[in-house]
C-alpha positions as CSV (number, residue, x, y, z in Angstrom):
1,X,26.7,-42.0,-36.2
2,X,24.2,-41.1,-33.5
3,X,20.3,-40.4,-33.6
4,X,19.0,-37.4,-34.3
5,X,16.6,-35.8,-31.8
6,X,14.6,-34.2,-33.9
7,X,13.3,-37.0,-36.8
8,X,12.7,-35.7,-40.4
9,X,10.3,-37.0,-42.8
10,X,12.8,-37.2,-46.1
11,X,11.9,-38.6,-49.8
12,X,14.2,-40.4,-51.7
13,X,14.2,-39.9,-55.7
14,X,15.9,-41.1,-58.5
15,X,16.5,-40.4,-62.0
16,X,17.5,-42.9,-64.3
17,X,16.2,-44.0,-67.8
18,X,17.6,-47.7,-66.6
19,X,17.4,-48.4,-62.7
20,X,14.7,-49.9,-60.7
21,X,13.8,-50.5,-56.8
22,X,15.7,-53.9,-57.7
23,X,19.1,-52.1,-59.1
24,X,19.1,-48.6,-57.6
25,X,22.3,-48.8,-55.3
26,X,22.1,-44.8,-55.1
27,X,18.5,-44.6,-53.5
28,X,19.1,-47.4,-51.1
29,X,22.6,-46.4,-49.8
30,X,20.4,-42.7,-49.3
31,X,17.1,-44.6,-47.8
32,X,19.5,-46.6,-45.4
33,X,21.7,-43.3,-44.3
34,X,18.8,-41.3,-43.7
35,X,16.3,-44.7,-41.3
36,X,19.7,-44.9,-39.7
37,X,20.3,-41.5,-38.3
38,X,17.0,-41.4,-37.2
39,X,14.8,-39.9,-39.9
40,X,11.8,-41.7,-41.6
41,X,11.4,-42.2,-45.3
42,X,8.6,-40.0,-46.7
43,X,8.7,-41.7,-50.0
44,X,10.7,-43.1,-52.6
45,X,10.3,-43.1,-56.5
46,X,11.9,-43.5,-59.8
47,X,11.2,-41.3,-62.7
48,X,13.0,-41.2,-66.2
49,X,15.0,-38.6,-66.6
50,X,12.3,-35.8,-68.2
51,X,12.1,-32.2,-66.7
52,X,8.5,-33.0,-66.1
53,X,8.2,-36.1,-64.5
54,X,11.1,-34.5,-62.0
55,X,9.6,-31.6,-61.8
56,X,5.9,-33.0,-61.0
57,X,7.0,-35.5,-58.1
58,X,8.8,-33.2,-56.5
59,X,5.8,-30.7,-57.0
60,X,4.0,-33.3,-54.9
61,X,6.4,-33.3,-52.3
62,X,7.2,-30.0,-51.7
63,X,3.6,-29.1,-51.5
64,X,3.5,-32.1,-48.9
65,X,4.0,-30.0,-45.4
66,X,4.6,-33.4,-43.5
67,X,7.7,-33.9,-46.0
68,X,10.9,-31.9,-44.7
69,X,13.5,-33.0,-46.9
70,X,13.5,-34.2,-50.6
71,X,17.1,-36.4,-51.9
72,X,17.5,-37.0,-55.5
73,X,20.5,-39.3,-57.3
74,X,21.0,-39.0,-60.9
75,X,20.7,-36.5,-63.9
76,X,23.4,-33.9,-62.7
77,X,25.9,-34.5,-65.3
78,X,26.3,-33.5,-69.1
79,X,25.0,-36.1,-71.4
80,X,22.0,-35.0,-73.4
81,X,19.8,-36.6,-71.2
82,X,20.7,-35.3,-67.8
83,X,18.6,-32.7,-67.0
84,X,17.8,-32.4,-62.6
85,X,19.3,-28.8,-62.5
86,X,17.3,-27.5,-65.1
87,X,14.1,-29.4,-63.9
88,X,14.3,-29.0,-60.1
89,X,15.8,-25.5,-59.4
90,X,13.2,-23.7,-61.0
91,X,11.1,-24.9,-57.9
92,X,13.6,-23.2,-56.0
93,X,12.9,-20.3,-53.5
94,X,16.2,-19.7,-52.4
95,X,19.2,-21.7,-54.0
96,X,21.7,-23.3,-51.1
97,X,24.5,-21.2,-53.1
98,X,27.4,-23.3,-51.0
99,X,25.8,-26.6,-51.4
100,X,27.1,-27.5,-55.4
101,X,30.7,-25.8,-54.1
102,X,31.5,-27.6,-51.1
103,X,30.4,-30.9,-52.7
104,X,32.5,-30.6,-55.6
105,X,35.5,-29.5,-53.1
106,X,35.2,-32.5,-51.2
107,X,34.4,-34.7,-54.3
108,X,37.8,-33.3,-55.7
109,X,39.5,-35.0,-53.1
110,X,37.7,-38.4,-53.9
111,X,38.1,-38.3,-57.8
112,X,40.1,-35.4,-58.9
113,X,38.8,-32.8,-61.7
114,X,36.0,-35.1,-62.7
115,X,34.4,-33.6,-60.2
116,X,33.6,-30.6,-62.0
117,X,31.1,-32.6,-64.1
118,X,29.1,-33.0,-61.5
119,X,26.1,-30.3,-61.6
120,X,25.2,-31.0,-58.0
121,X,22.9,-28.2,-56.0
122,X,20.5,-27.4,-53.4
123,X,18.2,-25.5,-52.4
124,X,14.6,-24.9,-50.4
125,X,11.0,-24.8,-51.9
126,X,8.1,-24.0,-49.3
127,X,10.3,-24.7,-46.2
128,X,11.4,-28.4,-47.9
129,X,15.2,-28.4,-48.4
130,X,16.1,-30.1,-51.7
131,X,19.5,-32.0,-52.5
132,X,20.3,-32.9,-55.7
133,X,23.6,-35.6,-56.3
134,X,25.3,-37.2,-58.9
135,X,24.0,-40.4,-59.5
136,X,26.9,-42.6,-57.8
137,X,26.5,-44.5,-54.3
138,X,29.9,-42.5,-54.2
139,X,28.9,-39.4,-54.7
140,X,25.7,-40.1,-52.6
141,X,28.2,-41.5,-49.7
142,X,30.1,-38.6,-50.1
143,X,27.1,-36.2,-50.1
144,X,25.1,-37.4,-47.5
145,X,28.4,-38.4,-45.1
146,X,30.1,-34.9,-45.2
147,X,27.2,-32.5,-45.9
148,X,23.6,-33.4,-45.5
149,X,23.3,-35.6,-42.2
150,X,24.8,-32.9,-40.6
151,X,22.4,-29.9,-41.7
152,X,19.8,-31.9,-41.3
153,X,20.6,-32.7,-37.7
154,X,19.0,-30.4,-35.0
155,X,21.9,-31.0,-32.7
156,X,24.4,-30.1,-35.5
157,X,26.2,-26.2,-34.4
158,X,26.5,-23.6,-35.0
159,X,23.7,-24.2,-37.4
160,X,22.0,-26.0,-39.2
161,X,19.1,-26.7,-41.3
162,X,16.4,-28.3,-39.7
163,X,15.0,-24.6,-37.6
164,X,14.0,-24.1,-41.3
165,X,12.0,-27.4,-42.3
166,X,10.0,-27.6,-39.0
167,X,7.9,-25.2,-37.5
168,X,8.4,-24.3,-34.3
Protein backbone atom coordinates (compact mmCIF):
# COMPACT_ATOMS: atom_id res chain seq x y z
CA UNK A 1 0.00 0.00 0.00
CA UNK A 2 1.41 3.46 -0.72
CA UNK A 3 1.62 6.73 1.42
CA UNK A 4 -0.91 9.01 1.55
CA UNK A 5 -0.16 12.63 0.59
CA UNK A 6 -2.33 14.16 2.67
CA UNK A 7 -1.69 12.59 6.47
CA UNK A 8 -4.70 12.31 8.89
CA UNK A 9 -4.80 12.55 12.54
CA UNK A 10 -7.08 9.18 13.36
CA UNK A 11 -8.09 7.80 16.96
CA UNK A 12 -8.34 4.38 17.60
CA UNK A 13 -11.15 2.95 20.13
CA UNK A 14 -12.28 -0.02 21.54
CA UNK A 15 -15.04 -1.46 23.27
CA UNK A 16 -14.63 -4.44 25.22
CA UNK A 17 -15.67 -5.34 28.87
CA UNK A 18 -12.43 -7.82 28.69
CA UNK A 19 -9.45 -6.51 26.34
CA UNK A 20 -6.60 -4.36 27.19
CA UNK A 21 -3.56 -2.40 25.31
CA UNK A 22 -1.86 -5.94 26.22
CA UNK A 23 -4.73 -8.14 24.31
CA UNK A 24 -6.48 -5.89 21.93
CA UNK A 25 -5.55 -7.55 18.42
CA UNK A 26 -8.53 -5.33 16.86
CA UNK A 27 -7.01 -1.80 17.91
CA UNK A 28 -3.50 -2.71 16.95
CA UNK A 29 -4.10 -4.38 13.59
CA UNK A 30 -6.27 -0.61 13.08
CA UNK A 31 -3.25 1.59 14.80
CA UNK A 32 -0.71 -0.37 12.54
CA UNK A 33 -2.97 -0.05 9.12
CA UNK A 34 -3.65 3.49 9.67
CA UNK A 35 0.94 4.64 10.81
CA UNK A 36 1.44 2.62 7.77
CA UNK A 37 -0.42 4.37 5.09
CA UNK A 38 0.77 7.37 6.30
CA UNK A 39 -1.64 8.81 8.91
CA UNK A 40 -0.69 9.53 12.62
CA UNK A 41 -2.48 8.13 15.65
CA UNK A 42 -4.53 10.82 17.44
CA UNK A 43 -5.22 8.65 20.27
CA UNK A 44 -6.11 5.28 21.39
CA UNK A 45 -8.41 4.11 24.31
CA UNK A 46 -10.44 1.29 25.80
CA UNK A 47 -13.76 1.83 27.32
CA UNK A 48 -16.30 -0.80 28.58
CA UNK A 49 -19.00 -1.26 26.64
CA UNK A 50 -21.62 1.59 28.28
CA UNK A 51 -23.40 4.07 25.93
CA UNK A 52 -21.75 6.73 28.03
CA UNK A 53 -18.30 6.10 28.35
CA UNK A 54 -18.53 5.66 24.20
CA UNK A 55 -20.37 8.31 23.83
CA UNK A 56 -18.13 10.72 26.08
CA UNK A 57 -14.63 9.79 24.44
CA UNK A 58 -15.79 10.20 21.26
CA UNK A 59 -17.45 13.61 22.46
CA UNK A 60 -13.80 14.43 23.15
CA UNK A 61 -12.65 13.69 19.92
CA UNK A 62 -15.02 14.98 17.71
CA UNK A 63 -14.88 18.24 19.39
CA UNK A 64 -11.04 17.78 18.87
CA UNK A 65 -10.62 19.86 15.32
CA UNK A 66 -6.93 18.43 15.00
CA UNK A 67 -8.63 14.86 15.00
CA UNK A 68 -9.96 13.88 11.36
CA UNK A 69 -10.97 10.43 11.81
CA UNK A 70 -12.25 8.36 14.75
CA UNK A 71 -12.05 4.01 14.33
CA UNK A 72 -13.92 1.97 16.84
CA UNK A 73 -13.76 -2.18 17.10
CA UNK A 74 -16.27 -3.84 19.20
CA UNK A 75 -19.98 -3.59 20.47
CA UNK A 76 -21.71 -3.84 17.01
CA UNK A 77 -23.38 -7.13 17.47
CA UNK A 78 -26.44 -8.42 19.44
CA UNK A 79 -25.72 -9.66 22.84
CA UNK A 80 -27.13 -7.54 25.63
CA UNK A 81 -24.22 -5.76 26.08
CA UNK A 82 -23.27 -4.54 22.67
CA UNK A 83 -24.44 -1.27 22.35
CA UNK A 84 -21.75 1.20 19.69
CA UNK A 85 -24.82 1.95 17.29
CA UNK A 86 -27.03 3.16 19.80
CA UNK A 87 -24.24 5.14 21.68
CA UNK A 88 -22.26 6.60 18.81
CA UNK A 89 -24.83 7.47 16.01
CA UNK A 90 -26.66 9.79 17.90
CA UNK A 91 -23.47 11.98 17.58
CA UNK A 92 -24.06 11.68 14.13
CA UNK A 93 -24.66 14.64 11.66
CA UNK A 94 -25.04 12.89 8.62
CA UNK A 95 -25.09 8.90 8.68
CA UNK A 96 -22.55 7.34 5.87
CA UNK A 97 -25.89 5.44 4.60
CA UNK A 98 -23.53 2.92 2.26
CA UNK A 99 -20.91 2.40 4.82
CA UNK A 100 -22.89 -0.63 7.14
CA UNK A 101 -24.10 -2.12 3.42
CA UNK A 102 -21.02 -2.37 1.59
CA UNK A 103 -19.33 -3.84 4.64
CA UNK A 104 -21.67 -6.44 5.23
CA UNK A 105 -21.52 -7.25 1.25
CA UNK A 106 -18.06 -7.76 1.35
CA UNK A 107 -18.09 -9.48 4.82
CA UNK A 108 -20.62 -11.96 3.16
CA UNK A 109 -18.06 -13.09 1.00
CA UNK A 110 -15.62 -13.66 4.00
CA UNK A 111 -18.10 -15.51 6.39
CA UNK A 112 -21.35 -15.95 4.81
CA UNK A 113 -24.88 -14.85 6.48
CA UNK A 114 -23.20 -14.19 9.81
CA UNK A 115 -22.51 -11.16 8.43
CA UNK A 116 -25.78 -9.76 8.94
CA UNK A 117 -24.99 -9.72 12.74
CA UNK A 118 -22.80 -7.34 12.37
CA UNK A 119 -24.40 -3.68 13.15
CA UNK A 120 -21.46 -1.91 11.46
CA UNK A 121 -21.98 2.02 10.36
CA UNK A 122 -20.56 5.33 9.77
CA UNK A 123 -20.98 8.39 9.72
CA UNK A 124 -19.56 12.24 10.28
CA UNK A 125 -19.90 14.47 13.47
CA UNK A 126 -18.39 18.15 13.11
CA UNK A 127 -16.33 17.36 10.00
CA UNK A 128 -14.75 13.97 11.95
CA UNK A 129 -15.74 10.82 9.96
CA UNK A 130 -16.55 7.96 12.31
CA UNK A 131 -16.29 4.08 11.58
CA UNK A 132 -17.69 1.77 13.66
CA UNK A 133 -16.53 -2.30 13.12
CA UNK A 134 -17.18 -5.44 14.53
CA UNK A 135 -14.90 -6.31 17.01
CA UNK A 136 -12.72 -9.00 14.91
CA UNK A 137 -9.05 -8.25 13.53
CA UNK A 138 -11.15 -9.86 10.57
CA UNK A 139 -13.70 -7.70 10.32
CA UNK A 140 -11.19 -4.75 11.09
CA UNK A 141 -8.86 -6.24 8.15
CA UNK A 142 -11.69 -6.40 6.16
CA UNK A 143 -12.99 -2.89 6.96
CA UNK A 144 -10.13 -0.88 6.87
CA UNK A 145 -8.52 -3.02 3.59
CA UNK A 146 -11.61 -2.65 1.26
CA UNK A 147 -13.30 0.56 2.58
CA UNK A 148 -11.68 3.01 4.83
CA UNK A 149 -7.91 3.46 3.65
CA UNK A 150 -9.31 4.30 0.51
CA UNK A 151 -11.79 7.17 1.54
CA UNK A 152 -9.56 8.36 3.60
CA UNK A 153 -6.91 8.81 0.98
CA UNK A 154 -6.68 12.18 -0.79
CA UNK A 155 -5.42 10.55 -3.88
CA UNK A 156 -8.27 7.97 -3.87
CA UNK A 157 -10.99 9.00 -7.21
CA UNK A 158 -13.41 9.83 -8.00
CA UNK A 159 -13.88 10.75 -4.41
CA UNK A 160 -13.26 10.41 -1.49
CA UNK A 161 -13.48 11.53 2.03
CA UNK A 162 -10.69 13.44 3.21
CA UNK A 163 -12.06 17.16 1.17
CA UNK A 164 -14.52 16.68 4.08
CA UNK A 165 -12.20 16.21 7.29
CA UNK A 166 -9.67 18.96 6.27
CA UNK A 167 -10.16 22.39 5.59
CA UNK A 168 -8.97 23.73 2.78
Amino acid sequence: MSVVSQPLNIAVLTISDTRSLDNDKSGDFLTQALTQAGHSLADRAIVKDDIYQQRAVVSGWIADANIHAVLITGGTGFTHRDSTPEAISVLFDKEVDGFGELFRQLSYEEIGTSTIQSRALAGFANNTVIFCLPGSTGACRTGWEKIIASQLNADFKPCNFVKHLVQA
